[in-house]
N, C-alpha and C positions, 0 to 999 in steps of 0.2 A: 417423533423426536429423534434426531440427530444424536448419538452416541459419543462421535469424533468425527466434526467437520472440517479439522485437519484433513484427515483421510480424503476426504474428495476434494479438495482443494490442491493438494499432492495428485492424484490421480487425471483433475482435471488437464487437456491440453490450452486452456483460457479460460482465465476468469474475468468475466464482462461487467462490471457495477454501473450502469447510465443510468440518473437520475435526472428528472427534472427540475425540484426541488431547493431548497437551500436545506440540506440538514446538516451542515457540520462535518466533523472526522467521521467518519465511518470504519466501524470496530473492523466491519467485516473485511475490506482493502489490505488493514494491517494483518489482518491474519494470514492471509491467502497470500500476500508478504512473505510473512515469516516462515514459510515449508517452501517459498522460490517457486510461488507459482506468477507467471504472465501476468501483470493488469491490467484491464483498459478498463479506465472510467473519467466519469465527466469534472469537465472544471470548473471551480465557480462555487465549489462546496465546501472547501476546506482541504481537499486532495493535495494539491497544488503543495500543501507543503509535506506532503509522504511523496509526492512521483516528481521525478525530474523529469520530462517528458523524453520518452525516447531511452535513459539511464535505468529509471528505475520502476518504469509503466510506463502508458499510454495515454496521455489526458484526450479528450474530446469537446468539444463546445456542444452544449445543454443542446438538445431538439436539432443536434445535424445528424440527421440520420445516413446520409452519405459519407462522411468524416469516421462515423461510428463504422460502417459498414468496410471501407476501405482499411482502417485499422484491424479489425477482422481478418478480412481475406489476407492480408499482409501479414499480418503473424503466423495465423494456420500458414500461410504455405513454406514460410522462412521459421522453420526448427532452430535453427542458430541462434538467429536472434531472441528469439520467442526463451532460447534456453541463457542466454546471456541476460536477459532484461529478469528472469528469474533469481540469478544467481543477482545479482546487485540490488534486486529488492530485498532479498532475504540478506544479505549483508548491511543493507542500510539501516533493515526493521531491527538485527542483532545489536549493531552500535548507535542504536538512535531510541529504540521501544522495547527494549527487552526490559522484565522487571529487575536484573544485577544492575542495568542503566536509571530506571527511574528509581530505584534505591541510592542507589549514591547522586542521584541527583536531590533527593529528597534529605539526606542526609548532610548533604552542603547549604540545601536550605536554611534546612535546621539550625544546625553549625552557626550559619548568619546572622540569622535569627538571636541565639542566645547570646552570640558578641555584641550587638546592637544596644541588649539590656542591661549588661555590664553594667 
């Protein structure tokens, strides 16, 4: 077991998620997010609406192993980018999934909610 898998997601220089699947959001994407690490992962799963492609990761098409592999080599060797596509996922995951954000989202819910039964 994993202690703080923050810590390697920070220390990683890419985080790779390709699935072929349909499972949904993936906790793990947002995390690795949130410490500005790189993402490249598939589309077609629910990503699409964490990564802008290019802005805030790397999306891929399911089973193209070429596309996966080019976005690879492309980040390892451009640092910049690799550190820019970091820093805006981690500011997207702060003002879009951080739990001060889904508190006062929940909290306007709410709010809604009890004016509706007035």
């Amino acid at each position: 077991m994993v202690d703080n898998v923050y810590d390697y997601f920070k220390s990683a220089t890419l985080c790779v998620f390709p699935s072929t699947r349909m499972e949904g959001l993936l906790t793990t994407v947002v995390e690795a997010m949130s410490v500005g690490s790189c993402v490249i992962t598939t589309r077609g799963i629910g990503n699409e609406e964490l990564i802008e492609d290019g802005k805030t990761g790397v999306l891929v098409n399911a089973n193209d192993v070429q596309s996966l592999h080019e976005a690879i080599e492309n980040l390892i060797s451009d640092s910049s980018l690799r550190d820019k596509i970091g820093k805006e996922a981690m500011m997207y995951v702060v003002e879009n999934h951080s739990w001060k954000r889904i508190g006062l989202l929940l909290n306007q819910m709410l709010t809604e909610i009890v004016e509706t039964l007035k």
